[in-house]
C-alpha positions, -999 to +999 in steps of 0.1 A: +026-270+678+058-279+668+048-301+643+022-275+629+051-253+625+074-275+610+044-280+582+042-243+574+082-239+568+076-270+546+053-255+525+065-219+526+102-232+515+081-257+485+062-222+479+097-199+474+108-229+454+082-229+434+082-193+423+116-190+419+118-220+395+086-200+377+111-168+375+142-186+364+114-199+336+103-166+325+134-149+326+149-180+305+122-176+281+124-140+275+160-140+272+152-166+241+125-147+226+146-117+225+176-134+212+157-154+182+143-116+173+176-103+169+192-132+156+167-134+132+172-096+123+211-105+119+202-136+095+181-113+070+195-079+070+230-078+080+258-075+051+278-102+069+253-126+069+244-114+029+277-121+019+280-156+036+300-147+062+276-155+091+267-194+098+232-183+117+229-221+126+261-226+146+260-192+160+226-200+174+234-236+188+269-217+202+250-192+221+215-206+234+229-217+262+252-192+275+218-164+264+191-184+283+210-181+315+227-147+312+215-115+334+205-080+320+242-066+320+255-102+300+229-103+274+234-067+261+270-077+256+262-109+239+237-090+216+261-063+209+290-082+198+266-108+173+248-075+155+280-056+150+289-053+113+320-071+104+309-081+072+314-052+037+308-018+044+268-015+049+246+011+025+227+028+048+192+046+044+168+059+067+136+043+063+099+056+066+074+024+067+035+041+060+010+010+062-020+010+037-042-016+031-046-005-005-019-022-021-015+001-054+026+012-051+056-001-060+063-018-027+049-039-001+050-027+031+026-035+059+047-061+074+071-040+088+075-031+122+103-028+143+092-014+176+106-042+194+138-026+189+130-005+214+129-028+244+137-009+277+159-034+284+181-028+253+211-005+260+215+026+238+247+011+219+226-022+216+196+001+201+214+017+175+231-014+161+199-029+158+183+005+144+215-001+115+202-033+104+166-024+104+180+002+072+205-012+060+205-017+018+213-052+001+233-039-029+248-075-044+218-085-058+222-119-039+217-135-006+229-162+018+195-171+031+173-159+004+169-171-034+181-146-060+155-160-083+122-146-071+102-177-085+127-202-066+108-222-037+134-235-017+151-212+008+191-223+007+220-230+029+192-244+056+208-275+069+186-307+072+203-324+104+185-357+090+193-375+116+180-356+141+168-375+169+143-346+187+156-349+223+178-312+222+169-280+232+189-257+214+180-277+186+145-280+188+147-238+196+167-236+166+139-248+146+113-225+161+136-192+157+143-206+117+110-209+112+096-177+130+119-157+111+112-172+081+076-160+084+084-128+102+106-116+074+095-138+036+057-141+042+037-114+025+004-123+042+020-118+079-003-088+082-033-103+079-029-134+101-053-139+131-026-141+155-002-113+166+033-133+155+054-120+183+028-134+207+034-169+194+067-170+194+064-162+234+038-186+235+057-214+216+091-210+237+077-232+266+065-255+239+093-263+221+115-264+253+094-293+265+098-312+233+114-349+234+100-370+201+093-371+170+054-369+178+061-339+201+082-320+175+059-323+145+028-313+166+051-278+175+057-272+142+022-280+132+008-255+156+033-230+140+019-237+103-016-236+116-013-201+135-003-183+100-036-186+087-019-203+054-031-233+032+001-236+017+016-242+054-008-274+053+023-292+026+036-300+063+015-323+068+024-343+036+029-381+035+065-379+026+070-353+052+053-358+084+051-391+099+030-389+133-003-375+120-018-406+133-005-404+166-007-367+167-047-366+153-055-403+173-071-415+138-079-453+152-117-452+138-127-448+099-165-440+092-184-464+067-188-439+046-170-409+025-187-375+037-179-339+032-176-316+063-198-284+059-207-259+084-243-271+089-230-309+091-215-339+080-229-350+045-227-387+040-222-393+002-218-434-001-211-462+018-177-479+012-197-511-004-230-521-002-231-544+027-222-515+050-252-498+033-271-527+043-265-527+080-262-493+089-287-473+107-276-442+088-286-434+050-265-418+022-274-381+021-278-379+058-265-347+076-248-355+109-252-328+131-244-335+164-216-365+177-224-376+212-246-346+223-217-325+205-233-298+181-211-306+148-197-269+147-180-274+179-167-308+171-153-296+140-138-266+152-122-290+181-105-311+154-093-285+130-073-264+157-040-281+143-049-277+105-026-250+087-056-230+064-064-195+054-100-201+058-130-222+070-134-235+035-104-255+039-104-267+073-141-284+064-120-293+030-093-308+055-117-327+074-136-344+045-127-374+027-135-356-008-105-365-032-087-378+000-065-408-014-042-408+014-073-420+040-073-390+063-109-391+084-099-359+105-132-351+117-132-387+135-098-380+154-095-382+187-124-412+196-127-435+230-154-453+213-163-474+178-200-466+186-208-434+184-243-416+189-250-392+164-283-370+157-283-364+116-308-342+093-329-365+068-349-345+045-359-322+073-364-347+102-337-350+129-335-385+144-313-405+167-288-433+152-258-451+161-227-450+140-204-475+142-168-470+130-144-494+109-117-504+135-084-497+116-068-523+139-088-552+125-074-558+091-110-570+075-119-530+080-080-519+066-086-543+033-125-524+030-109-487+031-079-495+010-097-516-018-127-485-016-099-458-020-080-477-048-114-473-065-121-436-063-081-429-074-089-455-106-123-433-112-103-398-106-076-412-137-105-422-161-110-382-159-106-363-198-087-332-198-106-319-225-139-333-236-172-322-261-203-316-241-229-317-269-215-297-298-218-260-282-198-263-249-160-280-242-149-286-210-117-283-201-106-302-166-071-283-152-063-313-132-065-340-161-045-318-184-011-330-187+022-317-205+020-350-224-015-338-237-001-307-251-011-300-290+019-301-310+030-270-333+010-284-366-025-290-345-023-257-326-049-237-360-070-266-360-075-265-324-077-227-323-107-229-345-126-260-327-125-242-295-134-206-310-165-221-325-179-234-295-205-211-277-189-216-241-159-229-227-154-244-192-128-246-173-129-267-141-103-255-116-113-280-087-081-300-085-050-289-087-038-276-128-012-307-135+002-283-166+013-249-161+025-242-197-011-252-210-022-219-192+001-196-197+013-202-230-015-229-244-048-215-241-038-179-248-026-183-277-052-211-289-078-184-281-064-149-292-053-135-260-019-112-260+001-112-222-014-091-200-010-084-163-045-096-145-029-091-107-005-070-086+025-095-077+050-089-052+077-100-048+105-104-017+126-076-022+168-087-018+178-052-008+154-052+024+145-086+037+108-080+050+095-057+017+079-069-013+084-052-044+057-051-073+069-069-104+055-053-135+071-076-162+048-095-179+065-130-181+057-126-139+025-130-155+020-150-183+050-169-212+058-139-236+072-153-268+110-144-277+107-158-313+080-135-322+049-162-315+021-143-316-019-154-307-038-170-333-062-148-345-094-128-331-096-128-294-127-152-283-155-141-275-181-168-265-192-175-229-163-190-207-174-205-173-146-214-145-157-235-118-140-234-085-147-243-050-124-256-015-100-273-040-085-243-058-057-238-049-026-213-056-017-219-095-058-227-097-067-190-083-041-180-104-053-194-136-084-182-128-077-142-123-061-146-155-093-164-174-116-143-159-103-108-173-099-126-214-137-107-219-162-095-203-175-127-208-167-146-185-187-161-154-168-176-121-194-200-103-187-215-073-178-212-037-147-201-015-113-210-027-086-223-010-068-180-002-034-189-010-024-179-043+014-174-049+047-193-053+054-217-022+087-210-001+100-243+015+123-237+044+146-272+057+143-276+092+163-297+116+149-334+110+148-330+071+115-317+069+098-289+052+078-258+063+061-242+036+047-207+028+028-188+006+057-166-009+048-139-030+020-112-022-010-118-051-042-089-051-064-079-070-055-053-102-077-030-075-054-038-046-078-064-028-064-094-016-070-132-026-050-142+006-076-159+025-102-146+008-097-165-019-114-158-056-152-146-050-173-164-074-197-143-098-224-170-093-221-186-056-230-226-061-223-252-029-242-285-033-268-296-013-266-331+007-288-343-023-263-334-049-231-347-031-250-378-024-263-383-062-244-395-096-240-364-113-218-333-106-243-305-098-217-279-101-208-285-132-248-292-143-252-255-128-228-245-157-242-261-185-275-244-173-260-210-169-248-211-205-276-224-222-306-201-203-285-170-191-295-176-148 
């Protein structure tokens, strides 16, 4: 009996242990959420922290510690003293924040929400100092944290801490809080993201407390980037910026083949070289769909959860090996096995096969990957930025046009009239434009167009942090001459075709809202772009790397957004397992066809 009872006092004092340890947690934790939200408030809006009086870093790092373990009573005086104003004398203005979907005013405002203000556990002084910031007006025209250029990516005074080593807390919180607040307060979109924004920051808190490496601190800021819905946030995952996707993703195992990732399946489009053809059970223009008795939606969906993208487009894009140079096989991350048992699609009959995977540990298989993608980057090069089909139609490839190829002044008629006597133009906007000047000083003039405005920009607004204001100069939009340049001639007015798919991106939606309002003329064929058109914001964050943004709110003249959405083709045009398995590019062979029978 004794002993029985000695056993239930064991467990009852691991029990009390237990739960107060879980308390201690979730007190900690909410004492840190609430502290990064007003921090963060501080950092954007206050008139210290405007004028460079506030070092948000150090104060951060200084006070983690003392917030995460302070009681009701002690963080309401912590929070008091860091939002009182001791910087210049605030302007002050009572604001009213309507939210509209229809984005047709002057401003920007559906991100805005300050209800958390309102916390119960606030006190009233606390309340209404945080109530000052929310309307207080930036009147220098400037800002600490912010660029005064509206077209300037790179967010200053963010200090890199290069040699950051991963292992800290308060550091690895400090990056979270930059990075929430970054979004929370510089990213138009935050509005339409899946996730409610204040709920991830609670549910990344744990996360980024448990953090101890390198690998472990990449995969939390990964899973930030991924949860605002934003293909610019995908630039983390750069090769000169993160260096554990290997680790992170488990990429051991590289297919045969290069495929694309669709929704129905994985299309294989060649074998690396021919004697991989030759003793593979598999066939180029098979469908995968299913990976050991996994249906391939589900699989996919399983290794895309870490991939910053506004849309399924580009999380299939992601998982592809189409123009991937840098030998990314995604949609095999995360194998126990080279041999895997796949069911594909051939031409309508599903059958059983084996796959087996290259072994990137054997260096045979690394010398058969590298030398195949050294091959597809020399075949990408040979590209022409501008080339004759037949003598009616010129295509013009944004991604092989360079500033070097840029007609000097004496060749700009001549040119003007070659391209104004073709019957079509197209312009292919599936890699990424290499020359911005060719498109917004170039092409218009070449073809008779004057600057007009083709979308509704917005941009962050420096005397409130967290609204966007519409810019309605038309250098936003396009290069206005300031020596009195004017377009050559008539305005053209044969058939231009713009094809897009996964692959535009940003400047390529861009360039193509602004092509396809030149005429009435003027045909968009395609599939879903990549939704996420606007200037990238880069923030530093502790470790030297960078988190980037889509910056600046881009709609629609109508107010509709391209934000995940993306630009919605005229003619829809995805290629069939046939087509991405044959020679010849279908899309743009849908083109040519388009122009020369009208369907």
């Amino acid at each position: 009996m004794q002993k029985v009872l000695l056993l239930l006092f064991f467990l009852l004092f691991i029990s009390f242990n237990g739960n107060a340890q879980l308390s201690d947690d979730k007190v900690e934790n909410q004492n840190i959420r609430e502290f990064i939200q007003i921090w963060g408030l501080v950092k954007y809006r206050s008139q210290k922290s405007i004028a460079g009086e506030f070092d948000a870093d150090q104060v951060f790092l200084d006070l983690i510690e003392t917030v995460k373990h302070a009681d009701k009573q002690q963080f309401n005086r912590l929070m008091i003293e860091l939002t009182s104003n001791k910087g210049p004398e605030p302007m002050v203005s009572k604001q009213v924040y309507p939210k509209s979907k229809l984005i047709d005013g002057p401003y920007l405002l559906n991100n805005v929400d300050f209800h958390w203000i309102k916390d119960k556990r606030y006190t009233s002084l606390l309340k209404e100092q945080l109530e000052d910031l929310t309307n207080q007006i930036n009147t220098s025209g400037k800002h600490q944290y912010v660029p005064e250029l509206f077209y300037q990516g790179k967010l200053p005074n963010e200090e890199a801490y290069a040699n950051y080593t991963f292992d800290k807390e308060a550091m690895n919180l400090l990056a979270l809080a930059k990075t929430w607040n970054a979004i929370e307060y510089l990213f138009p979109y935050k509005y339409v993201m899946d996730k409610d924004w204040e709920k991830v920051l609670t549910a990344m808190i744990p996360d980024f407390r448990k953090i101890r490496d390198r690998a472990g601190y990449e995969k939390g800021v990964l899973m930030l980037a991924a949860a605002i819905d934003d293909t610019h946030a995908g630039s983390f995952m750069a090769a000169d910026n993160m260096q554990m996707v290997n680790t992170i993703f488990d990429v051991r195992y590289y297919p045969p083949f290069d495929y694309k990732a669709q929704a129905n399946g994985l299309v294989i489009k060649k074998f690396l070289n021919d004697s991989l053809a030759a003793v593979s059970s598999l066939k180029k223009g098979d469908i995968i769909v299913a990976i050991d008795g996994i249906k391939i939606k589900q699989w996919l969906k399983d290794r895309s959860s870490l991939l910053p993208a506004s849309n399924d487009a580009v999380k299939y894009r992601e998982l592809s090996t189409t123009n991937n140079f840098r030998g990314d096989v995604l949609a095999f991350s995360d194998l126990r096995e080279k041999v895997l048992n796949v069911k594909v699609n051939r031409q309508g009959t599903k059958l059983d096969r084996k796959l087996v995977m290259l072994d990137r540990k054997d260096q045979p298989s690394v010398k058969i990957i590298e030398s195949h993608i050294k091959q597809e980057v020399a075949k990408a090069k040979a590209f022409k930025g501008m080339e004759a089909l037949g003598n009616d139609i010129t295509l013009i490839r944004a991604g092989h046009v360079f500033d070097k190829d840029l007609p000097d002044d004496e060749d700009m008629a001549r040119l003007s009239a070659e391209l104004k006597s073709k019957k079509a133009l197209i312009f292919d906007m599936r890699k990424y434009p290499q020359s911005p000047g060719f498109f917004t000083y170039y092409i218009p003039m070449l073809l008779g167009k004057a600057p007009f405005p083709f979308a509704r920009y917005y941009t962050a607004d420096l005397r409130q942090i967290g609204i966007f204001k519409y810019k309605e100069e038309l250098e936003t939009y396009m290069y206005v001459s300031k020596d009195g340049t004017k377009p050559i001639g008539e305005l053209y007015m044969g058939q231009i075709v713009i094809l897009v798919n996964e692959n535009t991106q940003s400047m390529g939606e861009w360039y193509t809202m602004m092509l396809r309002q030149f005429s009435q003329n003027t045909t968009v064929i395609g599939s879903q772009t990549a939704g996420a058109d606007g200037d990238v914001r880069r923030l530093t964050l502790p470790g030297n790397y960078e988190f980037c943004f889509t910056g600046q709110g881009i709609f629609y003249p109508d107010g509709r957004e391209t934000q995940r959405t993306g630009i919605i083709p005229d003619l829809y045009f995805e290629p069939t397992a046939e087509d991405l398995s044959g020679t010849t590019d279908a899309q743009l062979q849908r083109a040519i066809q388009y122009i020369q029978e009208g369907e």
